[in-house]
Backbone as JSON Lines, residues from 0, in Angstrom:
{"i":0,"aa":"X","n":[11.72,-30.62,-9.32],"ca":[10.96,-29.76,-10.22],"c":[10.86,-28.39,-9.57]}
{"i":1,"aa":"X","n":[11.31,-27.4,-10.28],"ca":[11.16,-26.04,-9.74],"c":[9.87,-25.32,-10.2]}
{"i":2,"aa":"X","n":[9.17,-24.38,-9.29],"ca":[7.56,-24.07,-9.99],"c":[7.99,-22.6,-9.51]}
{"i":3,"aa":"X","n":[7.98,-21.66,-10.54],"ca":[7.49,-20.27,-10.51],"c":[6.49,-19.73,-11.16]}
{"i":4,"aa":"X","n":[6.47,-18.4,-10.49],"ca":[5.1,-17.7,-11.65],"c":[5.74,-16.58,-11.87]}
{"i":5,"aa":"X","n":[7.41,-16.57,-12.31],"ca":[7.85,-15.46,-13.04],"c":[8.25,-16.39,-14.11]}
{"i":6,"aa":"X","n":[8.61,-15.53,-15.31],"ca":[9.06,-16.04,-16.74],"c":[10.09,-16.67,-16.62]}
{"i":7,"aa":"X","n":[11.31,-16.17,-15.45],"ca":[12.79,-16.42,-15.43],"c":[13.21,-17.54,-14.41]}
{"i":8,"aa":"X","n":[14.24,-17.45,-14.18],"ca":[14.81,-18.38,-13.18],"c":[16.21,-17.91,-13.17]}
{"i":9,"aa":"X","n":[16.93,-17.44,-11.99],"ca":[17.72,-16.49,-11.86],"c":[18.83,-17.24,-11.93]}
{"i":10,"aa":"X","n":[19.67,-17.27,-13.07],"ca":[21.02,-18.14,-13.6],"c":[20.56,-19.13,-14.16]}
{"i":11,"aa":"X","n":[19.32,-19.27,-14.53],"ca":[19.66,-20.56,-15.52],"c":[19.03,-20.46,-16.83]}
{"i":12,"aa":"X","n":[19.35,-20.9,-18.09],"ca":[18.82,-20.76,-19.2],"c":[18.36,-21.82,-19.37]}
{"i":13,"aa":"X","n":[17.04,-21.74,-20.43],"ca":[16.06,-22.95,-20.65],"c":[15.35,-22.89,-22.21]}
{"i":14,"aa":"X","n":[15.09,-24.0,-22.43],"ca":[14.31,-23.74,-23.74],"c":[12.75,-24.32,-23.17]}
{"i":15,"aa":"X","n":[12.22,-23.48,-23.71],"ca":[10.15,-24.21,-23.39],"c":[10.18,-25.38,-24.41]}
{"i":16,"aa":"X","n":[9.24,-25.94,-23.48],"ca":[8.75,-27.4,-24.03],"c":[7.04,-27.47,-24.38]}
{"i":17,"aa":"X","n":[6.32,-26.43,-24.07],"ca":[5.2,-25.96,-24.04],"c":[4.48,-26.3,-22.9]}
{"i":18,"aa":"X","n":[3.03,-25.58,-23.08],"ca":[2.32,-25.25,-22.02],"c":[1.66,-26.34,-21.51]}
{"i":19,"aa":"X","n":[1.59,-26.41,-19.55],"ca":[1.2,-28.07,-18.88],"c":[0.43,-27.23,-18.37]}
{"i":20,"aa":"X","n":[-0.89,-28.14,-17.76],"ca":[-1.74,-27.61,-17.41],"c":[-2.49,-28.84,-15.93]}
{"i":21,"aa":"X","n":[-2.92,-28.5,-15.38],"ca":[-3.88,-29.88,-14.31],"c":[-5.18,-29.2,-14.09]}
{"i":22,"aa":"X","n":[-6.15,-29.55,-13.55],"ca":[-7.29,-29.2,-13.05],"c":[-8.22,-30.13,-12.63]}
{"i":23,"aa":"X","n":[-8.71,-30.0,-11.64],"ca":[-9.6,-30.56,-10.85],"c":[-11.44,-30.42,-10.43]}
{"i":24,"aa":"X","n":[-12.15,-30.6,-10.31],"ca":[-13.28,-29.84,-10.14],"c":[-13.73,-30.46,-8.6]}
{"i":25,"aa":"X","n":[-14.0,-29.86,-7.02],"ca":[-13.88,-30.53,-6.0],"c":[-15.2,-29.53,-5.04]}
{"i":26,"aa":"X","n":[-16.06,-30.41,-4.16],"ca":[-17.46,-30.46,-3.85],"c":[-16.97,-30.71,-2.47]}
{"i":27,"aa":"X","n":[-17.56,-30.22,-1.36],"ca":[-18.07,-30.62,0.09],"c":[-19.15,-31.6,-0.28]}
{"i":28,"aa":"X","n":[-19.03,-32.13,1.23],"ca":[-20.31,-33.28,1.31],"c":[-21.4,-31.84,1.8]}
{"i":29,"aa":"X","n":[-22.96,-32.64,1.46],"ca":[-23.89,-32.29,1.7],"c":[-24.07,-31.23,3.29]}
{"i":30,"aa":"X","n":[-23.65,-31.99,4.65],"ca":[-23.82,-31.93,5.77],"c":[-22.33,-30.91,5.95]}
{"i":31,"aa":"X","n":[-21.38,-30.74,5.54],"ca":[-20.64,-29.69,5.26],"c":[-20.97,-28.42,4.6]}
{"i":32,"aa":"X","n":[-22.07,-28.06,3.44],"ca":[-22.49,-27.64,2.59],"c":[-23.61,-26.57,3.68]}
{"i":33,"aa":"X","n":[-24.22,-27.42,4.25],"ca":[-25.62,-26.86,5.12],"c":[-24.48,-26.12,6.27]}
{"i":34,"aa":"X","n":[-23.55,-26.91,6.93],"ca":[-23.07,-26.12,8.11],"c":[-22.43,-24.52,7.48]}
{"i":35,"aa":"X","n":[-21.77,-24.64,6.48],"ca":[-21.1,-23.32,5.89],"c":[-22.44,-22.76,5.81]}
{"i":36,"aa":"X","n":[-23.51,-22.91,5.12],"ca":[-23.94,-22.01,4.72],"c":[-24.75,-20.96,6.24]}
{"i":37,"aa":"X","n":[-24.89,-21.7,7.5],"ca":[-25.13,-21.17,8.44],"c":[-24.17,-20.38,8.72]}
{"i":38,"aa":"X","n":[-23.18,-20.27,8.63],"ca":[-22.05,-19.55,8.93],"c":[-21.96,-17.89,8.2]}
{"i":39,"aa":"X","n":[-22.44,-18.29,6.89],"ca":[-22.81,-17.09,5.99],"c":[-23.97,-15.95,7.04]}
{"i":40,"aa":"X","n":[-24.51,-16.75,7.76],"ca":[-25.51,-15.41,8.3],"c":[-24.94,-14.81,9.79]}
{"i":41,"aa":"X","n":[-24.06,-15.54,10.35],"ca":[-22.81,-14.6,10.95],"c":[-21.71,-13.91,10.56]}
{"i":42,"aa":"X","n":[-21.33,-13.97,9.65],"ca":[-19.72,-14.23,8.8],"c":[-18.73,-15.2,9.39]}
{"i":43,"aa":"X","n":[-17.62,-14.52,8.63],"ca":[-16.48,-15.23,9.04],"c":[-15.7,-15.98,7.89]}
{"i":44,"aa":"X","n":[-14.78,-16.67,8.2],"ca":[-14.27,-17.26,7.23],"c":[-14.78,-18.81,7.47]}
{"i":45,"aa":"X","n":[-15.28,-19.4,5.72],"ca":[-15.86,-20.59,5.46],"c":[-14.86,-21.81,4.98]}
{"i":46,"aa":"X","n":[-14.25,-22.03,6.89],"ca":[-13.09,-22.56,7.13],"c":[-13.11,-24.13,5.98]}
{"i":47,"aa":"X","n":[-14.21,-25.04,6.11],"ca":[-14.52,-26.18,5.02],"c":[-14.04,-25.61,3.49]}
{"i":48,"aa":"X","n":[-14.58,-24.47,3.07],"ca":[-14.56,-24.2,1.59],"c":[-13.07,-23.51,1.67]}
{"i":49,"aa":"X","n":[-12.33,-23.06,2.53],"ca":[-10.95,-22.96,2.16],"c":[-9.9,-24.22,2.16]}
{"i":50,"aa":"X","n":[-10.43,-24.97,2.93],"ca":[-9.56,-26.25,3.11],"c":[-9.98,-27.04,1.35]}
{"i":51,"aa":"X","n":[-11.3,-26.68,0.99],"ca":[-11.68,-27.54,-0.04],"c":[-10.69,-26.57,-1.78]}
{"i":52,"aa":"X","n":[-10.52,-25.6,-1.72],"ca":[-9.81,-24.88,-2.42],"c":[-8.4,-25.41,-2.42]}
{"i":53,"aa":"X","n":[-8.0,-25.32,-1.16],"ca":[-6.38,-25.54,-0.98],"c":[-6.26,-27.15,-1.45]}
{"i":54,"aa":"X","n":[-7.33,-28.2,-1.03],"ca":[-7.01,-29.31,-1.49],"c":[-6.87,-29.06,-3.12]}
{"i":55,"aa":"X","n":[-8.15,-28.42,-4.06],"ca":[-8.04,-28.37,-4.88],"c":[-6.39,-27.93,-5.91]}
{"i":56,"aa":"X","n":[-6.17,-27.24,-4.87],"ca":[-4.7,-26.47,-6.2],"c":[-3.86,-27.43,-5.96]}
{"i":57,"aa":"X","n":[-3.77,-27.84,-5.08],"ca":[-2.81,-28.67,-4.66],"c":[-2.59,-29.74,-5.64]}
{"i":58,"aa":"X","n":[-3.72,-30.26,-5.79],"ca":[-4.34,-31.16,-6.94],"c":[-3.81,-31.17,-8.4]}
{"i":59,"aa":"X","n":[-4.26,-29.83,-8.77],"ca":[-3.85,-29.15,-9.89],"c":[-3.03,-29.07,-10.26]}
{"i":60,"aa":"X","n":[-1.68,-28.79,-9.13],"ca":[-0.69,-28.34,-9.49],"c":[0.37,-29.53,-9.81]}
{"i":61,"aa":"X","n":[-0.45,-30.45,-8.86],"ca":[0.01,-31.98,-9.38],"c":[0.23,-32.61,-10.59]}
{"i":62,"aa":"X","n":[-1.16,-32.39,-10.86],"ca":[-1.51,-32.64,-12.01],"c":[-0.33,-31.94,-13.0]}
{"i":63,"aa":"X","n":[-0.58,-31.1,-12.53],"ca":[0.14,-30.18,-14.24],"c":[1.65,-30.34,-13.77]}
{"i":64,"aa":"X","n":[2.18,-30.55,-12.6],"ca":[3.81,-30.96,-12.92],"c":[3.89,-32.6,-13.0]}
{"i":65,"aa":"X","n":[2.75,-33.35,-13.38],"ca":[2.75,-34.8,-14.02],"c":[2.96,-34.57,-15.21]}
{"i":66,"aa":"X","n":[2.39,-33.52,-15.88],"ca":[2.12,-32.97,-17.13],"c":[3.61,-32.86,-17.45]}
{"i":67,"aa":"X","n":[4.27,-31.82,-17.11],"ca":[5.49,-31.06,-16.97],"c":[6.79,-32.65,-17.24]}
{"i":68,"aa":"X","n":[7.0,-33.59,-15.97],"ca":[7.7,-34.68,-15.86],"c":[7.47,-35.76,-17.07]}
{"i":69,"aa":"X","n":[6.51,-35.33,-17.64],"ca":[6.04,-36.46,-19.0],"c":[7.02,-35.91,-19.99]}
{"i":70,"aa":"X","n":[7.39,-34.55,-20.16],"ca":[7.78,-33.49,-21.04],"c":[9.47,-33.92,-21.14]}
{"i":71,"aa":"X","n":[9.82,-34.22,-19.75],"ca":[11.37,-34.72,-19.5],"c":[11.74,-32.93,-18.62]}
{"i":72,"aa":"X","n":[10.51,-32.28,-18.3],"ca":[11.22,-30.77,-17.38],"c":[11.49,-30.83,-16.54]}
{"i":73,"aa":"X","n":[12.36,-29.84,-16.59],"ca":[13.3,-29.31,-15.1],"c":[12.41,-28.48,-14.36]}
{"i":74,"aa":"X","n":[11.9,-27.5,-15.06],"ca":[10.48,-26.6,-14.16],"c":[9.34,-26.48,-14.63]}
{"i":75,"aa":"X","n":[8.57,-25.69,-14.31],"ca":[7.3,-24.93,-14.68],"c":[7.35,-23.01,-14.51]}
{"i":76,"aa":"X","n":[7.47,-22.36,-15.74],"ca":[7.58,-21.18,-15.29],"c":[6.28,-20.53,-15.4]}
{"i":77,"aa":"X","n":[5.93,-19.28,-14.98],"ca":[5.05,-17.87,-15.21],"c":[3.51,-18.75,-14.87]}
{"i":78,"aa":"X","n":[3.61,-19.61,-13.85],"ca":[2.48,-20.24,-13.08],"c":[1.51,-19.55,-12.93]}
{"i":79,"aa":"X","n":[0.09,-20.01,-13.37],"ca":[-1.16,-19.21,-12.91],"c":[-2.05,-20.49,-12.19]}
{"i":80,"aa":"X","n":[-3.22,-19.41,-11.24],"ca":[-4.09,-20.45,-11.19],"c":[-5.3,-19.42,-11.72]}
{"i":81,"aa":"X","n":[-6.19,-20.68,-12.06],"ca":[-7.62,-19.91,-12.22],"c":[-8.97,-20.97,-11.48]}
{"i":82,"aa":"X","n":[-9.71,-20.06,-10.99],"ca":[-10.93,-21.03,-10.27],"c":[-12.26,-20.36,-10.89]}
{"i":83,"aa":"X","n":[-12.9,-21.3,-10.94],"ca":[-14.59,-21.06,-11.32],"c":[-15.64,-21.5,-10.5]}
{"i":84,"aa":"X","n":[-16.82,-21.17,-10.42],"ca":[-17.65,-22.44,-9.67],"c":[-18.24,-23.08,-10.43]}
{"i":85,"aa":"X","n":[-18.77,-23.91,-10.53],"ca":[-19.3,-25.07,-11.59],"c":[-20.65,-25.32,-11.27]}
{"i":86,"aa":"X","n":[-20.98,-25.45,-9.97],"ca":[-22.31,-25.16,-9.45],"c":[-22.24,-24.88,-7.73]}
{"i":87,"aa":"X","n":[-23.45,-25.05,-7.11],"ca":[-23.27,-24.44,-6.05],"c":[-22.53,-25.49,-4.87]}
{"i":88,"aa":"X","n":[-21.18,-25.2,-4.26],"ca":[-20.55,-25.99,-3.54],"c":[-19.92,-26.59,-4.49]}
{"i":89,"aa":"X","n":[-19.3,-26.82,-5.63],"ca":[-18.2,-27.15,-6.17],"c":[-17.35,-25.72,-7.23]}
{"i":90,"aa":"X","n":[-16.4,-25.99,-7.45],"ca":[-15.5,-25.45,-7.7],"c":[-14.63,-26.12,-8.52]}
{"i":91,"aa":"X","n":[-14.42,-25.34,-10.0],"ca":[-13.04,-25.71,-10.83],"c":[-11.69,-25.31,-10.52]}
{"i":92,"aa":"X","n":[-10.62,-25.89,-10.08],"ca":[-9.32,-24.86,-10.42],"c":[-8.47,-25.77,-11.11]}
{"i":93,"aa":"X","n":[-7.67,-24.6,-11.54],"ca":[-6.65,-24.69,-12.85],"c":[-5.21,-24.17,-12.69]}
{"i":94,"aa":"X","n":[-4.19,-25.01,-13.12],"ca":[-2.7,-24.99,-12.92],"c":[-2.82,-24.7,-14.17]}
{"i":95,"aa":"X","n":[-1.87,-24.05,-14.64],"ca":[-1.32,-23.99,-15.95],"c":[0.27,-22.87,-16.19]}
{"i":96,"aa":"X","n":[1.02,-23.34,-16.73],"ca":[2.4,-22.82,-16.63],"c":[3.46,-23.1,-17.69]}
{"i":97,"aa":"X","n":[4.23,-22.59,-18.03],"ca":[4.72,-23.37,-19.56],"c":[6.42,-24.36,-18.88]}
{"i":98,"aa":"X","n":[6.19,-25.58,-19.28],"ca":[7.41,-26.23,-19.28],"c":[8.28,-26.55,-19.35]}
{"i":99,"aa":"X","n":[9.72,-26.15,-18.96],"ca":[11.22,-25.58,-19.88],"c":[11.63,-26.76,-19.1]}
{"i":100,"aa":"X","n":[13.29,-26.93,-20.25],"ca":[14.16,-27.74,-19.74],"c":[15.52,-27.11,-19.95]}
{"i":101,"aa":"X","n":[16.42,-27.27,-18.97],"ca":[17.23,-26.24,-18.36],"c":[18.34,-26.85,-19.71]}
{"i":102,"aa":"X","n":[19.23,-25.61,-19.5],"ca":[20.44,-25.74,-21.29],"c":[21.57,-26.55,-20.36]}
């Protein structure tokens, strides 16, 4: 499965199969939650909540090329992600990309 986030794919022609999508919504534990937030009154980077992001897309992106392989596709083109927070210490993110199958 090939995944871009441009429209094209350089030599190959495709017809869309329409738009796949995954998303996840993903939380630290409690005792993770309290240590970041101590961290906030030094700075720095909130090494837990990036690892918890990266698990998340990862997720997503799963998801949505399960989406994609249901379709019978060859790729996923013009890939986005989008994230929200949902409440405090969790986080939505979102794959979404449209599904072609190569001519």
């Amino acid at each position: 499965m090939i995944l871009v986030n441009t429209d094209y794919i350089s030599g190959k022609e495709f017809e869309m199969l329409g738009m796949v999508k995954g998303s996840t919504i993903q939380s630290k534990n409690v005792g993770r939650d309290i240590t970041q937030s101590f961290k906030t009154l030094v700075g720095g980077e909130l090494t837990a909540y990036t690892e918890m992001m990266n698990e998340a897309r990862a997720l997503a992106t799963k998801r949505m090329v399960g989406e994609a392989e249901k379709l019978g596709a060859d790729a996923v083109v013009n890939i986005r992600y989008a994230s929200a927070a949902v409440m405090q210490g969790a986080a939505e993110v979102m794959a979404y990309g449209t599904a072609v199958k190569f001519r």
